[in-house]
HTML snippet that shows the backbone in 3Dmol.js (N, CA, C, O; Angstrom):
<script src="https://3Dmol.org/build/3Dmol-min.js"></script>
<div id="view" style="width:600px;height:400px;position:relative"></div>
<script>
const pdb = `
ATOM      1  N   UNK A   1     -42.509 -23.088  47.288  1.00  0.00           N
ATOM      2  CA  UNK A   1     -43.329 -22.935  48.450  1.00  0.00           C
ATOM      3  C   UNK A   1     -43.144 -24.186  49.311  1.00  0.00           C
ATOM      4  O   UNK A   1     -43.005 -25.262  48.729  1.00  0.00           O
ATOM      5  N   UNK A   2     -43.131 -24.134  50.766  1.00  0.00           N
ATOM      6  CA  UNK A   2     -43.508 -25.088  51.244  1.00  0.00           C
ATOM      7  C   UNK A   2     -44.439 -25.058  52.300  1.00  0.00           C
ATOM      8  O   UNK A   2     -45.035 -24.110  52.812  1.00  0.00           O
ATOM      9  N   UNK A   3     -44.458 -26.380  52.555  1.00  0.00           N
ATOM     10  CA  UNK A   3     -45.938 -26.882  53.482  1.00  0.00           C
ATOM     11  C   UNK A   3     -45.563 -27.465  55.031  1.00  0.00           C
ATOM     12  O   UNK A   3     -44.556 -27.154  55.667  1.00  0.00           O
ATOM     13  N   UNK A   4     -46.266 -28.072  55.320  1.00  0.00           N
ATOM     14  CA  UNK A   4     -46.402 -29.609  56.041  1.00  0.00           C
ATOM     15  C   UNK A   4     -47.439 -30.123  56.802  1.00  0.00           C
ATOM     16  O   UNK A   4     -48.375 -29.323  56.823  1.00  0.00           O
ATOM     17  N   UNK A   5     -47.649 -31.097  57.414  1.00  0.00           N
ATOM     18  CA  UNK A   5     -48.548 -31.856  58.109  1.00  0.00           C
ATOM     19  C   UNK A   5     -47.674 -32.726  58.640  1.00  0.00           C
ATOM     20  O   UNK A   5     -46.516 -32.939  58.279  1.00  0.00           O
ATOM     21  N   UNK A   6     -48.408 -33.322  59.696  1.00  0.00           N
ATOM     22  CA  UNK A   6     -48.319 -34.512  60.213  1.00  0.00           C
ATOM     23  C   UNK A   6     -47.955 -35.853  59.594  1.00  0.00           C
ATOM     24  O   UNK A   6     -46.901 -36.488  59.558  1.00  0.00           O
ATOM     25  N   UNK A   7     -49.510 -36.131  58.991  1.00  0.00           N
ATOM     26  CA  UNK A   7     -49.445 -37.383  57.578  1.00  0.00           C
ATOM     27  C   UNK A   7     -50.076 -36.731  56.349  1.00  0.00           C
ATOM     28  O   UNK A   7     -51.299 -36.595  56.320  1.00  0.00           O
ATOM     29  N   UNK A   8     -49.548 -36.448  55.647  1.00  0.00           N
ATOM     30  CA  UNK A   8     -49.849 -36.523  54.172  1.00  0.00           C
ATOM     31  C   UNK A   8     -50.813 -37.233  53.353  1.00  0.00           C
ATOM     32  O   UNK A   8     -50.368 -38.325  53.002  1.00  0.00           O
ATOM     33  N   UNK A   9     -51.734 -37.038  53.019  1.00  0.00           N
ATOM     34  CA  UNK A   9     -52.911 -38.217  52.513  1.00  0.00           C
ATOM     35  C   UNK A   9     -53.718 -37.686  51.516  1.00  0.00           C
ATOM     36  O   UNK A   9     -54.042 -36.537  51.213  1.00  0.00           O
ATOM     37  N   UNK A  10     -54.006 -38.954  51.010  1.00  0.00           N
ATOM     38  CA  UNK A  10     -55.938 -38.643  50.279  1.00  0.00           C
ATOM     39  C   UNK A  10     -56.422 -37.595  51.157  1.00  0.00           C
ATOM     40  O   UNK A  10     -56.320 -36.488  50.628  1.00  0.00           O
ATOM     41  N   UNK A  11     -56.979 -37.577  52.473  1.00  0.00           N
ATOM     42  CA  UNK A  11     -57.398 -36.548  53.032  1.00  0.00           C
ATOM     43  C   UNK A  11     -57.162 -35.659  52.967  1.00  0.00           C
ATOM     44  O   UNK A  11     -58.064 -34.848  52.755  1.00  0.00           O
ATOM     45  N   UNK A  12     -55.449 -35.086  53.139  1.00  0.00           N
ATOM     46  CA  UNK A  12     -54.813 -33.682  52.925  1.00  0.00           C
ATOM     47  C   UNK A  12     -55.331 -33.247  51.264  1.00  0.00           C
ATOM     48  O   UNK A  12     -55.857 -32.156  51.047  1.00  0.00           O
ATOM     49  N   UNK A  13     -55.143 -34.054  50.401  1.00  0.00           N
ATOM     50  CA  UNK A  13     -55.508 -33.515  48.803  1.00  0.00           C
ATOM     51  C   UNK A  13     -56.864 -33.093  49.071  1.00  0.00           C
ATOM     52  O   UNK A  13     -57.104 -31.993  48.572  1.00  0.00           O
ATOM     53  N   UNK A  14     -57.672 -33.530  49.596  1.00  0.00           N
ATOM     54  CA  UNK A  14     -59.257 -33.814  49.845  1.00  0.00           C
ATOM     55  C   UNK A  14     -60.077 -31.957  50.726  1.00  0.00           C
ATOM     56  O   UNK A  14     -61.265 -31.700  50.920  1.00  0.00           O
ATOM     57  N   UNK A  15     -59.035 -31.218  50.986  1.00  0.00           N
ATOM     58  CA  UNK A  15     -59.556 -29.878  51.833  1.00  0.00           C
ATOM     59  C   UNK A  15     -58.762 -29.902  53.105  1.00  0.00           C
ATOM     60  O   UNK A  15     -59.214 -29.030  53.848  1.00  0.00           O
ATOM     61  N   UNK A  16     -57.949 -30.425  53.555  1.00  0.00           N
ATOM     62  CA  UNK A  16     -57.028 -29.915  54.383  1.00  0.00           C
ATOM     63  C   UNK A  16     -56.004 -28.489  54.010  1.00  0.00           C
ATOM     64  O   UNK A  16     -55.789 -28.118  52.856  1.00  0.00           O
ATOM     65  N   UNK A  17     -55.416 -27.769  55.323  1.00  0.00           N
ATOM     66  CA  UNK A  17     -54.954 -26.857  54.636  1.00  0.00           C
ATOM     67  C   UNK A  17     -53.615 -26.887  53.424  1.00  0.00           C
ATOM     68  O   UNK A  17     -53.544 -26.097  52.482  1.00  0.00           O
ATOM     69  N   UNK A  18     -52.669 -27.931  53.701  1.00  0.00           N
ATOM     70  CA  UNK A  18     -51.587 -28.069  53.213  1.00  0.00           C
ATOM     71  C   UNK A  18     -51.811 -28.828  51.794  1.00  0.00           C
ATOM     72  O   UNK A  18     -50.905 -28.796  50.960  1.00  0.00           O
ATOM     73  N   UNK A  19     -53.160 -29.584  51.500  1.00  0.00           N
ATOM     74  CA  UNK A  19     -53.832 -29.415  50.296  1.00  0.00           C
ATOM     75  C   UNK A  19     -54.309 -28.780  49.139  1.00  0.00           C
ATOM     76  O   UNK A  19     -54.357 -28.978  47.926  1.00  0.00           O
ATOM     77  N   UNK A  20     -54.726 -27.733  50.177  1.00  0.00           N
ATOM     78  CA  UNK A  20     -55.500 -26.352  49.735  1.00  0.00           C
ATOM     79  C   UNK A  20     -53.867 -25.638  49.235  1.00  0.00           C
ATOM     80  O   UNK A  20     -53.723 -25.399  48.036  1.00  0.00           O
ATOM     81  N   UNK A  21     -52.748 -25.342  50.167  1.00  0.00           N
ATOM     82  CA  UNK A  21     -51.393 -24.876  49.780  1.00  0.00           C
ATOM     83  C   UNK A  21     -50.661 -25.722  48.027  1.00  0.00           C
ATOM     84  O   UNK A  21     -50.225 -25.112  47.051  1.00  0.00           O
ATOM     85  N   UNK A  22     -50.756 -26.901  48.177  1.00  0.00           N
ATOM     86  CA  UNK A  22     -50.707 -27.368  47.116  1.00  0.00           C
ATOM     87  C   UNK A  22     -51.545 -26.838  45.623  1.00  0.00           C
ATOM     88  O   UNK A  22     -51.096 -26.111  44.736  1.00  0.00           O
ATOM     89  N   UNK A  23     -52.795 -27.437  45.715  1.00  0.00           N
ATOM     90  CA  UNK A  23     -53.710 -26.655  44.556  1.00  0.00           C
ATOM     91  C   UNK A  23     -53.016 -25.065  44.124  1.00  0.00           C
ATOM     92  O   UNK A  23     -52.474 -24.607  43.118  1.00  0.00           O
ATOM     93  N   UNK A  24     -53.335 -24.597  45.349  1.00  0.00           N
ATOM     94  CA  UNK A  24     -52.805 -22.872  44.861  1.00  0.00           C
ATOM     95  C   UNK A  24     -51.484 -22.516  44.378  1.00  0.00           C
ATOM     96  O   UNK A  24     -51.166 -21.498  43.764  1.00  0.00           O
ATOM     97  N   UNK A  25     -50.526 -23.803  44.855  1.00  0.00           N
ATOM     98  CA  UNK A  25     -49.268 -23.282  44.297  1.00  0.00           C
ATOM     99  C   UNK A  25     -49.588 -23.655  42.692  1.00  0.00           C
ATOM    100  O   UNK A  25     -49.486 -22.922  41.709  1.00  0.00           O
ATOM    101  N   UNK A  26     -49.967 -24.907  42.769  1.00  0.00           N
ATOM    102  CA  UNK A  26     -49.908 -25.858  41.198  1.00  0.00           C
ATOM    103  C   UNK A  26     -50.788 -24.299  40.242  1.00  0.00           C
ATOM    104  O   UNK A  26     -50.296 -23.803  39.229  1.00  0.00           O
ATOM    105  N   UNK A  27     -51.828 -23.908  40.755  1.00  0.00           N
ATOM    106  CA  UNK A  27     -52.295 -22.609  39.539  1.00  0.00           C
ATOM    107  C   UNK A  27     -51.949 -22.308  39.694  1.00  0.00           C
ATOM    108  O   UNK A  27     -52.070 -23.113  40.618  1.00  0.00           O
ATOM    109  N   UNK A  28     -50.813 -21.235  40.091  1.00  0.00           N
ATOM    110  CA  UNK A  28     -50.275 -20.225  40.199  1.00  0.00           C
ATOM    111  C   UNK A  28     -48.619 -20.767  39.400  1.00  0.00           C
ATOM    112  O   UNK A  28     -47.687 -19.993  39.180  1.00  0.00           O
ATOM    113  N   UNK A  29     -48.625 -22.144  39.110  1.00  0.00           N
ATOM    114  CA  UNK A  29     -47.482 -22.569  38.621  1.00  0.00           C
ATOM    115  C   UNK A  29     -45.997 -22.367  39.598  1.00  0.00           C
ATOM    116  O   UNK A  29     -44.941 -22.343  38.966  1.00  0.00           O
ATOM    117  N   UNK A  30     -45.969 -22.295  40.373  1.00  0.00           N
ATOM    118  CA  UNK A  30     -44.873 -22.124  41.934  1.00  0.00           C
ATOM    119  C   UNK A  30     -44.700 -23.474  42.433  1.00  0.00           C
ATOM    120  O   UNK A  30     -45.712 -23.948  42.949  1.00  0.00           O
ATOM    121  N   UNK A  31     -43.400 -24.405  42.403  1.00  0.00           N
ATOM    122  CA  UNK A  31     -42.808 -25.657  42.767  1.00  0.00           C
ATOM    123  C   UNK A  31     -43.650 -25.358  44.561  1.00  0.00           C
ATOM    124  O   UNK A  31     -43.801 -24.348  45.248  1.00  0.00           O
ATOM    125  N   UNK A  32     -43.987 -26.687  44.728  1.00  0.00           N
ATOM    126  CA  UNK A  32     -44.278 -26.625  46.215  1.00  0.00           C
ATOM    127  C   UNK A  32     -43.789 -27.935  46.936  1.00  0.00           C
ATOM    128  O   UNK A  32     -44.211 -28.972  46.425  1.00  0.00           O
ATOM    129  N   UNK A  33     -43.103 -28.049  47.859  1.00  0.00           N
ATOM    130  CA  UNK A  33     -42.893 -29.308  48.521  1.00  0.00           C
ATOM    131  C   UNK A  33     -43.888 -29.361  49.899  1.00  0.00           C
ATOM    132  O   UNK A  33     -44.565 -28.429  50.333  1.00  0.00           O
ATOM    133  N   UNK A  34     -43.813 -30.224  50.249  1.00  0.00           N
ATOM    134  CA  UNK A  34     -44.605 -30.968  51.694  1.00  0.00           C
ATOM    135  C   UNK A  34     -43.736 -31.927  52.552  1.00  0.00           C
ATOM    136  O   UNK A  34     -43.204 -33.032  52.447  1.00  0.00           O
ATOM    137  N   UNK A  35     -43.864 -30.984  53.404  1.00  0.00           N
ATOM    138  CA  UNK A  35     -42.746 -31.703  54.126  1.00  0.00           C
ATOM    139  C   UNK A  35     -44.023 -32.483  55.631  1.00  0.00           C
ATOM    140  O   UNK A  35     -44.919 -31.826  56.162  1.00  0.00           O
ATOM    141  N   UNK A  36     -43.705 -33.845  55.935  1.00  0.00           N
ATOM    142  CA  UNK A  36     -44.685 -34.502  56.704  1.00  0.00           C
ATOM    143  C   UNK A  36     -43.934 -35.792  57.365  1.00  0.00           C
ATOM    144  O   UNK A  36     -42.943 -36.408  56.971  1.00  0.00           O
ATOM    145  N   UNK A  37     -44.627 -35.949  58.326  1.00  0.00           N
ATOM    146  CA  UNK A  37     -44.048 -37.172  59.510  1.00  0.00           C
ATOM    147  C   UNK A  37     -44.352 -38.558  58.872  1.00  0.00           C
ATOM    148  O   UNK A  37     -43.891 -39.609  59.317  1.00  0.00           O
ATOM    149  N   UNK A  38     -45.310 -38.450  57.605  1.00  0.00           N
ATOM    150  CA  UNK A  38     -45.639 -39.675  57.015  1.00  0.00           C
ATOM    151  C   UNK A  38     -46.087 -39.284  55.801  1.00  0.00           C
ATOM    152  O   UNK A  38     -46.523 -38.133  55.839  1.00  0.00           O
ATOM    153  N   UNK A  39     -46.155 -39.854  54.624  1.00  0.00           N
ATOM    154  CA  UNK A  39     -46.147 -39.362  53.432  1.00  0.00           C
ATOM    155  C   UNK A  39     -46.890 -41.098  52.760  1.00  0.00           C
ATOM    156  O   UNK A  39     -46.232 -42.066  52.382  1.00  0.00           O
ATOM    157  N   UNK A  40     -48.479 -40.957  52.821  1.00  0.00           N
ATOM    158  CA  UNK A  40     -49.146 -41.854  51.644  1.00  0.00           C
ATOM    159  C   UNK A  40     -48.692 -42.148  50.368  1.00  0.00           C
ATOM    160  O   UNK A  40     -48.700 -41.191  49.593  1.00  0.00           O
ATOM    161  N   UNK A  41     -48.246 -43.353  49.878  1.00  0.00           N
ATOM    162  CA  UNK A  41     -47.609 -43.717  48.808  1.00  0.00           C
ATOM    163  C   UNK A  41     -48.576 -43.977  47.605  1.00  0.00           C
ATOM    164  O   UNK A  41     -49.400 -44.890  47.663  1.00  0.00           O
ATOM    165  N   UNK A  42     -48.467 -43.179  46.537  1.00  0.00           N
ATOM    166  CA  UNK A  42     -49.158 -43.000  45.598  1.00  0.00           C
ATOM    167  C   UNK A  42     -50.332 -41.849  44.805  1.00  0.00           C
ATOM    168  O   UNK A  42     -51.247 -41.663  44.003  1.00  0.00           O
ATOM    169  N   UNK A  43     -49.217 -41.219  46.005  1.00  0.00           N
ATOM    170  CA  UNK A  43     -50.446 -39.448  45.813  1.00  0.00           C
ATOM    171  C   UNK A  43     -50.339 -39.157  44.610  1.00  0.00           C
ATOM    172  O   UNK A  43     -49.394 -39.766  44.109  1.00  0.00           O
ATOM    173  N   UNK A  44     -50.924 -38.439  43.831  1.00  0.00           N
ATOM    174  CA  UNK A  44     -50.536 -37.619  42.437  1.00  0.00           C
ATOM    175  C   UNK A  44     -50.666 -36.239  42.698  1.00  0.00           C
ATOM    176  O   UNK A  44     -51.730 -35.621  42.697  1.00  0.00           O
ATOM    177  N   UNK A  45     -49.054 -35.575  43.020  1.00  0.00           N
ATOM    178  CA  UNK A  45     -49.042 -34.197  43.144  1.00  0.00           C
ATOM    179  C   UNK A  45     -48.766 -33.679  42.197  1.00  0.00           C
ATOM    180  O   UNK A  45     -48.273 -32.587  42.480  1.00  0.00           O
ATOM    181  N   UNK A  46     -48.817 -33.909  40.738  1.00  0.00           N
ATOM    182  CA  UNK A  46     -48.185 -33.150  39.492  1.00  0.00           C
ATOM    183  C   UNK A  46     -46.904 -33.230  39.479  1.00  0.00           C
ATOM    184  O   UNK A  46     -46.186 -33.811  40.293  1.00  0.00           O
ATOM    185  N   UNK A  47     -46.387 -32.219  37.875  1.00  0.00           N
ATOM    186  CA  UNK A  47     -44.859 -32.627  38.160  1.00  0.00           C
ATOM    187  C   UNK A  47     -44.141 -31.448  39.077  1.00  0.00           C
ATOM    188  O   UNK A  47     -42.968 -31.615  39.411  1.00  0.00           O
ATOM    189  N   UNK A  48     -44.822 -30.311  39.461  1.00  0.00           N
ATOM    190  CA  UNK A  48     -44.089 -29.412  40.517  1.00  0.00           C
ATOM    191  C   UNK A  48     -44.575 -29.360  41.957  1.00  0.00           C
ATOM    192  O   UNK A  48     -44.788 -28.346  42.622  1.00  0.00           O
ATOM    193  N   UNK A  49     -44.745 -30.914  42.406  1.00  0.00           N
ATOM    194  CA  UNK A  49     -44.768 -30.932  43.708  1.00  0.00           C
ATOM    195  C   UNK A  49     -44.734 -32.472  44.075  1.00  0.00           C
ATOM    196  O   UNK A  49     -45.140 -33.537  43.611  1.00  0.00           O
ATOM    197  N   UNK A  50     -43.982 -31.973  45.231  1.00  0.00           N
ATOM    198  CA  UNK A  50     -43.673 -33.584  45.959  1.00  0.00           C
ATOM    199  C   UNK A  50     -44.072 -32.867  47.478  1.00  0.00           C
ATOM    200  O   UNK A  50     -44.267 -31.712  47.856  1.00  0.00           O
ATOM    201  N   UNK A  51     -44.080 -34.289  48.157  1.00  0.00           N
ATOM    202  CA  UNK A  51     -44.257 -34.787  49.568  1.00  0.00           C
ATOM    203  C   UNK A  51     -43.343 -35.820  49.734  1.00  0.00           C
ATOM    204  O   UNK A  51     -43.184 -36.806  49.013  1.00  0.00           O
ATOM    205  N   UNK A  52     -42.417 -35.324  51.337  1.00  0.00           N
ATOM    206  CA  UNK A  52     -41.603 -35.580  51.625  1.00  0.00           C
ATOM    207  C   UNK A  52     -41.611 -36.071  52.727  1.00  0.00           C
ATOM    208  O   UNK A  52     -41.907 -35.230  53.576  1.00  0.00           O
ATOM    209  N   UNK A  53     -41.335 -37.502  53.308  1.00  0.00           N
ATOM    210  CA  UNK A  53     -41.186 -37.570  54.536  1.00  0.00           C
ATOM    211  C   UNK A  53     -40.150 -37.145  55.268  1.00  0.00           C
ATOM    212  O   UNK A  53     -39.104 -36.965  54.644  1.00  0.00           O
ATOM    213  N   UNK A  54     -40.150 -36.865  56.794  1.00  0.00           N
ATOM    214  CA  UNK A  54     -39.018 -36.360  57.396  1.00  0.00           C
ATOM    215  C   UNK A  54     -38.387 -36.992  58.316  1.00  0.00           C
ATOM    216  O   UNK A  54     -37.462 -36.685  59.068  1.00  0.00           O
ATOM    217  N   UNK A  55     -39.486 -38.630  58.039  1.00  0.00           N
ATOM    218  CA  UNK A  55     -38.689 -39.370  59.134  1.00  0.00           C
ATOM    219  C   UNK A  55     -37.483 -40.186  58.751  1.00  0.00           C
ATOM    220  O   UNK A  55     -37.649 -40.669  57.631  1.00  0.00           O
ATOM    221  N   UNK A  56     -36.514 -40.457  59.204  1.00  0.00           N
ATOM    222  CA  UNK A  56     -35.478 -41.270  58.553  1.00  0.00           C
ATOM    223  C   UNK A  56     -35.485 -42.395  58.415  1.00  0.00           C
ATOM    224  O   UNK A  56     -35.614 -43.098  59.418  1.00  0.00           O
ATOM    225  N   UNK A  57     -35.341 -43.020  57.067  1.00  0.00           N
ATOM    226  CA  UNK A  57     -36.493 -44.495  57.293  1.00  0.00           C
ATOM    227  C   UNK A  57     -35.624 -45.076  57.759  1.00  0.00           C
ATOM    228  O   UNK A  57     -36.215 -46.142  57.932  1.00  0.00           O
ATOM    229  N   UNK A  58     -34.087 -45.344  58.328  1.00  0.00           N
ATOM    230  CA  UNK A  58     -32.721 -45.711  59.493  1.00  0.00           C
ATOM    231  C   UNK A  58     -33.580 -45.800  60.657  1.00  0.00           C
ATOM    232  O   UNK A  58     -33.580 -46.925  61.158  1.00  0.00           O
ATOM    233  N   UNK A  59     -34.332 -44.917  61.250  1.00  0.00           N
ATOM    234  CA  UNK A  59     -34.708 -45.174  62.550  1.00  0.00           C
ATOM    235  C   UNK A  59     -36.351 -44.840  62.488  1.00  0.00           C
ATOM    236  O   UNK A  59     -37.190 -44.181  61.873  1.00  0.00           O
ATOM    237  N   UNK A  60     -36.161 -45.884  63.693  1.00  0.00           N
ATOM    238  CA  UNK A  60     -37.518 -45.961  64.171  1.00  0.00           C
ATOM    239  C   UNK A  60     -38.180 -45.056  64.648  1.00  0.00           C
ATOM    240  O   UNK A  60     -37.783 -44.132  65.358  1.00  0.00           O
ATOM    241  N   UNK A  61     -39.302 -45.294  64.255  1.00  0.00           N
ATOM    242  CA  UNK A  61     -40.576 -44.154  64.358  1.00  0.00           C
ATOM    243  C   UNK A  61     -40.554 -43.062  65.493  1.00  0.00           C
ATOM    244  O   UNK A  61     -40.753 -41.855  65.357  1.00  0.00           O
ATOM    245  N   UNK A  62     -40.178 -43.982  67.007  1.00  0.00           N
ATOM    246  CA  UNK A  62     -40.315 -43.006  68.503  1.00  0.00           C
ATOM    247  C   UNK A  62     -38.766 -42.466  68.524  1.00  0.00           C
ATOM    248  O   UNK A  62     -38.543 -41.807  69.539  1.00  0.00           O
ATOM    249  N   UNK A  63     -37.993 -42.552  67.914  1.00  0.00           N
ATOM    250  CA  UNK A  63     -36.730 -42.177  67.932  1.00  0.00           C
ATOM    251  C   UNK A  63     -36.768 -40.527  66.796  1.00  0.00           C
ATOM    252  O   UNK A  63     -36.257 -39.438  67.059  1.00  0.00           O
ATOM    253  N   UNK A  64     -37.371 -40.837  65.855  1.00  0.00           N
ATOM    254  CA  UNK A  64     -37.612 -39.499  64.989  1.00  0.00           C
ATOM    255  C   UNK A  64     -38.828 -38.597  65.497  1.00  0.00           C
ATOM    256  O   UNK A  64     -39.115 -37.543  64.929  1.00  0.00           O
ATOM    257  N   UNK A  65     -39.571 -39.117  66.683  1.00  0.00           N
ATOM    258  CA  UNK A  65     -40.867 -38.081  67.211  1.00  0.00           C
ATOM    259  C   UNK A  65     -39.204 -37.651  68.143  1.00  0.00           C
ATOM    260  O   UNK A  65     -38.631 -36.591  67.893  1.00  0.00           O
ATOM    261  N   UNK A  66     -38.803 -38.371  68.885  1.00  0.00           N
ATOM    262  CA  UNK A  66     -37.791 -37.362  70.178  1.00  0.00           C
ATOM    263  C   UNK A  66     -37.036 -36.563  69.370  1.00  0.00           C
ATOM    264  O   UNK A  66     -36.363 -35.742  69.994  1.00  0.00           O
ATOM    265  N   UNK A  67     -36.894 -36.529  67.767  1.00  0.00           N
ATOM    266  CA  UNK A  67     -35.731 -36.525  67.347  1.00  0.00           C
ATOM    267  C   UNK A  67     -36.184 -35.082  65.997  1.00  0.00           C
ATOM    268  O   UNK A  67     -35.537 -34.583  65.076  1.00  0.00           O
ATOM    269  N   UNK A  68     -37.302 -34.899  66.424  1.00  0.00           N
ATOM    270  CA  UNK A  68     -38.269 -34.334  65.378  1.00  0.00           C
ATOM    271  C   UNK A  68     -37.639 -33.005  64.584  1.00  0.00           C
ATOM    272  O   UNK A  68     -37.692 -32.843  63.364  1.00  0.00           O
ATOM    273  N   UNK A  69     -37.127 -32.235  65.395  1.00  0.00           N
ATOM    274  CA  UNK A  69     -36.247 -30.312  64.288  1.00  0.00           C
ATOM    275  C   UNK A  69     -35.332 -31.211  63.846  1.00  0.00           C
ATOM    276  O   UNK A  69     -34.911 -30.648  62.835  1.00  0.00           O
ATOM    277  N   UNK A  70     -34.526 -32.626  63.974  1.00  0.00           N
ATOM    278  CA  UNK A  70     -33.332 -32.379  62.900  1.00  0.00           C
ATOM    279  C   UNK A  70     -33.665 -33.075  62.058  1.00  0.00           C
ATOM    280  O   UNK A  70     -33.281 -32.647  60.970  1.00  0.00           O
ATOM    281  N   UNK A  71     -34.691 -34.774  61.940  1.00  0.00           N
ATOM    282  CA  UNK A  71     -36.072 -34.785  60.879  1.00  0.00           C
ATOM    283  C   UNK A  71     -35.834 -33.857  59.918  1.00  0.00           C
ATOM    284  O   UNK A  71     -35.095 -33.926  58.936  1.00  0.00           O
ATOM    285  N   UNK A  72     -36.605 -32.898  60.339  1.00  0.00           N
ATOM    286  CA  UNK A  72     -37.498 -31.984  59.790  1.00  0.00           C
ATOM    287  C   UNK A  72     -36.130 -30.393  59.013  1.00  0.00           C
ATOM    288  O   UNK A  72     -36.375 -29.614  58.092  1.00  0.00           O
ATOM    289  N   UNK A  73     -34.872 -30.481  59.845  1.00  0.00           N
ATOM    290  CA  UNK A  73     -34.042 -29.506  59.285  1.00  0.00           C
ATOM    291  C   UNK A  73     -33.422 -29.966  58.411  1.00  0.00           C
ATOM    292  O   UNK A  73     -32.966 -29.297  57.484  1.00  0.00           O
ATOM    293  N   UNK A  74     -33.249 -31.552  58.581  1.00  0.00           N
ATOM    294  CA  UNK A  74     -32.331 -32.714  57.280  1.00  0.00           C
ATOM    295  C   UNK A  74     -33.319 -32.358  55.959  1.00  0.00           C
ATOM    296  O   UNK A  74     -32.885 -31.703  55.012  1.00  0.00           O
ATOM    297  N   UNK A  75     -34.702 -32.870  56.012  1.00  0.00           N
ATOM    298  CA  UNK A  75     -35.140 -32.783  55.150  1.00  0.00           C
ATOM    299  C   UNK A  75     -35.780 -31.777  54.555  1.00  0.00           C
ATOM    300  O   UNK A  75     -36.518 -32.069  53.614  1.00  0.00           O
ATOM    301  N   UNK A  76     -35.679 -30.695  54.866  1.00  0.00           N
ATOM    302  CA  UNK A  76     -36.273 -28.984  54.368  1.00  0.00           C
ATOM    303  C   UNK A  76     -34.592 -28.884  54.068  1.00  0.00           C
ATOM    304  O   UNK A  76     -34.647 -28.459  52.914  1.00  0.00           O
ATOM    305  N   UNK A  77     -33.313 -28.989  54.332  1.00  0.00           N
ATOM    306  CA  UNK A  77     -32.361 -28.367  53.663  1.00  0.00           C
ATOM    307  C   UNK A  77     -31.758 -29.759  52.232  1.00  0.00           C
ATOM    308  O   UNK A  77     -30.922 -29.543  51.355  1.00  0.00           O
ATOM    309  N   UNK A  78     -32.436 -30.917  52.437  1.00  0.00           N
ATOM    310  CA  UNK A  78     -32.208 -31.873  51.355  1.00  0.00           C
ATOM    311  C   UNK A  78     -33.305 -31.228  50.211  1.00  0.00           C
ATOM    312  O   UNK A  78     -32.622 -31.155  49.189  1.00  0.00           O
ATOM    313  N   UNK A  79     -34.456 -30.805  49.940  1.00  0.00           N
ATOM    314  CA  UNK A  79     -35.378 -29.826  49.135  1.00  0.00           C
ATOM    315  C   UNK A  79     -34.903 -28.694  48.901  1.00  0.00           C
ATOM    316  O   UNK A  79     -34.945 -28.156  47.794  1.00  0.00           O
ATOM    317  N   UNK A  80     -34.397 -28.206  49.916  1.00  0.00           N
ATOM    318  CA  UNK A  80     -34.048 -26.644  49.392  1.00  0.00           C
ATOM    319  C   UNK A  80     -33.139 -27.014  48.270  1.00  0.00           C
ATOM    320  O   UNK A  80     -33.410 -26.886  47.076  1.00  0.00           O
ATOM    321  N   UNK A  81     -31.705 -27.625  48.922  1.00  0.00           N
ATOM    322  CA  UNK A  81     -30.553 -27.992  47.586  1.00  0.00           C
ATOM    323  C   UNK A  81     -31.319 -28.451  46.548  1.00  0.00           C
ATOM    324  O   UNK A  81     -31.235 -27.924  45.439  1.00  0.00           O
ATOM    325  N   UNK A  82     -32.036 -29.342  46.763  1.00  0.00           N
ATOM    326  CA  UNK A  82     -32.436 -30.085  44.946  1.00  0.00           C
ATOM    327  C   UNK A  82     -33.386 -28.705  44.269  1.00  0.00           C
ATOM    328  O   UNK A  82     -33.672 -28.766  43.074  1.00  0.00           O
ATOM    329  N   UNK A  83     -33.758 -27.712  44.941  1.00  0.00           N
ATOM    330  CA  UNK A  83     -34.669 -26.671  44.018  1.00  0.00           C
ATOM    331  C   UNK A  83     -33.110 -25.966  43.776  1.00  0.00           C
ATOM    332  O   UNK A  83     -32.769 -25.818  42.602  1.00  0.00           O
ATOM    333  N   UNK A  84     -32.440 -25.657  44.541  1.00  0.00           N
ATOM    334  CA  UNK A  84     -31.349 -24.304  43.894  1.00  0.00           C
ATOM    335  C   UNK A  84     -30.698 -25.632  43.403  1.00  0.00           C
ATOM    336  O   UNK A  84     -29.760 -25.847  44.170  1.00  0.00           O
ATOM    337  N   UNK A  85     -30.774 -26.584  42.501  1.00  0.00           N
ATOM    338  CA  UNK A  85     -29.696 -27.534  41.990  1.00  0.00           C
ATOM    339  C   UNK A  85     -28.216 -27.207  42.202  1.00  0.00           C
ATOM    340  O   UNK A  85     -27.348 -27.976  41.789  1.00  0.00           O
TER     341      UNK A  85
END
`;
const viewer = $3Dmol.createViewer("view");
viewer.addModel(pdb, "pdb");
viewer.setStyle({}, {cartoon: {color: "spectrum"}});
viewer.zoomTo();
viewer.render();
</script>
């Protein structure tokens, strides 16, 4: 399954929707990624889910907002490959 947000956080785990997407995948036992413009370091998503940032940590922050679908297509097709190994 996947997700995303903006920033990724305590908050998102906390009742946001892409939170709420998480929980439900984890019972239902279904790998879920999160794909996000910023990703809080030290979340505990279990072992079938990660959060992913999509910014390229190469460039700077206003360069990946102008730069945002290939972000975001780099890193949804770098997840897809690592699930179909």
């Amino acid at each position: 399954m996947l997700t995303g947000e903006g920033r990724f956080d305590a908050q998102s785990l906390a009742g946001k929707g892409p939170g709420k997407v998480v929980a439900r995948a984890q019972r239902a036992g279904v790998p879920v990624v999160v794909l996000a413009g910023q990703v809080e370091a030290g979340l505990d998503l279990g072992p079938a889910a990660r959060a992913v940032a999509v910014s390229d940590p190469g460039l700077p922050l206003e360069q990946c907002l102008r730069d945002t679908r290939r972000c975001v297509r780099v890193a949804a097709a770098a997840q897809v490959a690592t699930f179909l190994g």
